[in-house]
C-alpha positions, 0 to 999 in steps of 0.5 A: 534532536535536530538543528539546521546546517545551511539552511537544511536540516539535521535530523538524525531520524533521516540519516538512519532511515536512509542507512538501514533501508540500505542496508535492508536492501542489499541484505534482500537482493543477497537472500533473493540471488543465493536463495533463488532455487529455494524461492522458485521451488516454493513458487512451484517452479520446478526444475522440469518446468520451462519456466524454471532458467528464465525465471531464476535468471530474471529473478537474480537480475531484479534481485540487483535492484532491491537497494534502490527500491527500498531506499526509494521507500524510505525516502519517499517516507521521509517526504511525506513526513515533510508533507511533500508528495510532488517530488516523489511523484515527480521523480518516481515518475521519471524513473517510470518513464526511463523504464518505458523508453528502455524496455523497448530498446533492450527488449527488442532492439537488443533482443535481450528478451527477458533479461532486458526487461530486468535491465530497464527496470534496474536502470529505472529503479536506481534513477529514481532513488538517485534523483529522490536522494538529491532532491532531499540532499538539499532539504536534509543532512543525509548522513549525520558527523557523528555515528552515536547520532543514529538511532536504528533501535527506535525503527526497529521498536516502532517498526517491529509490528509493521513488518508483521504485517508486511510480511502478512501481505506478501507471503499472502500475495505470494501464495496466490501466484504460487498457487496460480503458477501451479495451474501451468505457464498460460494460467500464469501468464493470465493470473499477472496480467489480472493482478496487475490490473487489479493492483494499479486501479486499487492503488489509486485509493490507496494514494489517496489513503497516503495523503490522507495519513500524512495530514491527520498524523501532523494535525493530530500531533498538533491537537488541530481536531478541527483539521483532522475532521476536514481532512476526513471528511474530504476523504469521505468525499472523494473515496464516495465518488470512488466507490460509490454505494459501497462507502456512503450507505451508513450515512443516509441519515446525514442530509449533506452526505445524501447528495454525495451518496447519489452522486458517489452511487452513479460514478462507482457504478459508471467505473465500474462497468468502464472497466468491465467494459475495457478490460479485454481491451486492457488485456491485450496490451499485455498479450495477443496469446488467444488461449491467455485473452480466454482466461483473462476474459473470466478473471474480469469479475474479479478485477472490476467487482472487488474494487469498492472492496480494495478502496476501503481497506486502502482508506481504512489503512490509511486513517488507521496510521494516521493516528498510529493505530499500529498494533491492531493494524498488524495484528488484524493483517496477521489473522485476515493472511492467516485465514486468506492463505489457508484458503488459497492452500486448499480452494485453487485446488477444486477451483483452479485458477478461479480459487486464486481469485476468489482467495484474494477477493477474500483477503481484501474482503475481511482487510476492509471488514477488520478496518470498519469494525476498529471505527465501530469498535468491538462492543457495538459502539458505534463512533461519531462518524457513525451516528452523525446525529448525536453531534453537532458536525456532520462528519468525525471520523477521529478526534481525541474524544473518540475510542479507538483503542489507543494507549497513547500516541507518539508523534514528531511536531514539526518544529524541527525537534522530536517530541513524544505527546500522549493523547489518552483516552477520555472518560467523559467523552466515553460516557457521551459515546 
């Protein structure tokens, strides 16, 4: 239930998400701090390895900043719940900025080196969080005058399969530099520089992938299919100019998606060899070690060629929780990890730090394949989106007609109250497809 106390809202769904983010955080810094030698040693750390006291050191501090991060999280979840994805930018971005000003001066001016890096990234991680709980503080009750008004059951339920497939990606991602660390602290070094690249220019799809779930999730909870179509094909639109010939090839058929094809064709492919081009510039932001700058030169097709990949399994991601396409989401994460690790376990050890790579590429690879297969389904039929012929708009990517493997779909309507619809599947929209 919800109801307004001085114009904000009282919505006991925010007050548990910001009480159990809380209290995920402290429980995560506690586990990273005590189990510290544990994570090292699985990372490859050993104790004979030069790493091994600063690592663990940094690895405690950040530690410290676990609370602020996932409350930061949980909130910025909220906002885009409220279909607000200013004020988390904003102030996620002064925290940014907060951290770009500090790490110079604890690093160097202190000279507290590494552990001055943690400091301004601490530093900025709680601003952020402070500054995103007072822009919601006056938008929402945070915390509710009765205790039996929270519901943490309700997020553990809806939250369980998510967490798999969380917990899918991060030990696949933590593999690969585990894996990496083995090749020795310049491979190391080398490896951070590239993912770092590699993870900042993906995320760029994948903001786009997060506004594209918040609008159709509340279109779809209001039977507004026309919306949802818009908001698809706007998608389609601009992830074409992204990623160009790898998005939009199906669609050659459809005469107004042509001239976005062609378009999209020649900006993926300019993007693409800008950042071929730029990468050693990139690079050497990061460091001036020659012997590093040499094997991030041969990571640089990893970084630039799999980016049309990492867009679409973004884009995919996105849509797919638009409409709470959950349980094959997590499910489908779990087996793509499953099988990415396993190669990540085996190949750096003939390839060396090339079979990181390569296992990365793989597990962004088959997350995009995972995804397109949902839309054209698992029995060859292919969904409206697919065959814009056989309707009268060109583009449809999710409506309630379409088979997308969904018993049923809960959604929050925004009047202010929680309500639960149940948008089943069609049996005479089934024939038509």
């Amino acid at each position: 239930m919800s109801s307004e106390s001085g114009g904000r809202k009282r919505l006991p769904s925010i007050s548990s998400a910001i009480l159990l983010a809380a209290a995920i955080g402290v429980i995560e810094a506690s586990a990273l701090i005590l189990g510290s030698e544990i994570l090292l040693s699985i990372m490859g750390v050993s104790h004979a390895s030069t790493m091994h006291s600063p690592a663990k050191l940094f690895l405690s501090l950040r530690a410290l900043g676990a609370p602020a991060v996932v409350v930061s999280l949980a909130i910025q979840g909220i906002f885009r719940g409220l279909k607000d994805t200013k004020t988390p930018l904003l102030y996620s971005g002064l925290g940014n900025i907060s951290a770009v000003l500090l790490l110079p001066f604890l690093v160097y001016s202190l000279n507290l080196g590494l552990n001055g890096a943690a400091l301004a990234t601490i530093a900025s991680q709680y601003l952020g969080m402070f500054l995103l709980l007072w822009s919601l503080s006056k938008r929402a009750v945070l915390l509710p005058p009765k205790i039996e008004d929270l519901d943490f059951v309700g997020y553990i339920k809806s939250g369980g399969m998510l967490l798999g497939r969380t917990l899918s990606v991060l030990i696949t991602m933590t593999l690969g530099t585990a894996m990496a660390a083995r090749q020795g602290t310049i491979a190391m070094a080398a490896h951070q520089i590239c993912l770092q690249v590699w993870l900042a220019v993906s995320l760029l799809s994948d903001a786009l992938a997060v506004s594209a779930q918040a609008l159709i999730a509340s279109s779809f909870a209001k039977l507004d299919y026309e919306k949802v179509k818009e908001v698809t094909y706007y998608v389609l639109k601009v992830l074409s100019s992204i990623v160009g010939y790898y998005t939009l090839s199906m669609y050659r058929s459809n005469l107004q998606l042509n001239s976005i094809f062609q378009t999209g064709l020649l900006v993926g492919a300019a993007l693409a060899l800008l950042l071929f081009a730029s990468f050693g510039r990139i690079a050497e932001l990061f460091s001036k070690d020659p012997m590093v700058l040499q094997i991030v030169g041969s990571g640089v097709l990893f970084v630039s060629a799999s980016q049309p990949i990492n867009a679409l399994a973004f884009i995919f991601d996105g849509l797919h929780f638009g409409v709470s396409d959950f349980s094959y989401s997590a499910s489908s994460m779990i087996t793509v990890g499953a099988i990415s690790s396993l190669f990540l376990l085996y190949a750096p050890k003939v390839f060396g730090l090339p079979g990181v790579w390569a296992g990365l590429a793989l597990f962004m690879g088959l997350r995009m394949t995972a995804g397109f297969l949902r839309q054209i389904g698992f029995e060859s039929r292919s969904l409206v989106v697919f065959a814009p012929e056989r309707t009268n708009i060109q583009v449809n990517y999710t409506q309630v007609h379409v088979d997308v493997g969904l018993q049923g779909i809960n959604r929050k309507i925004e009047n202010g109250s929680d309500q639960s619809i149940a948008i089943k599947q069609d049996d005479m929209a089934k024939e038509k497809l």
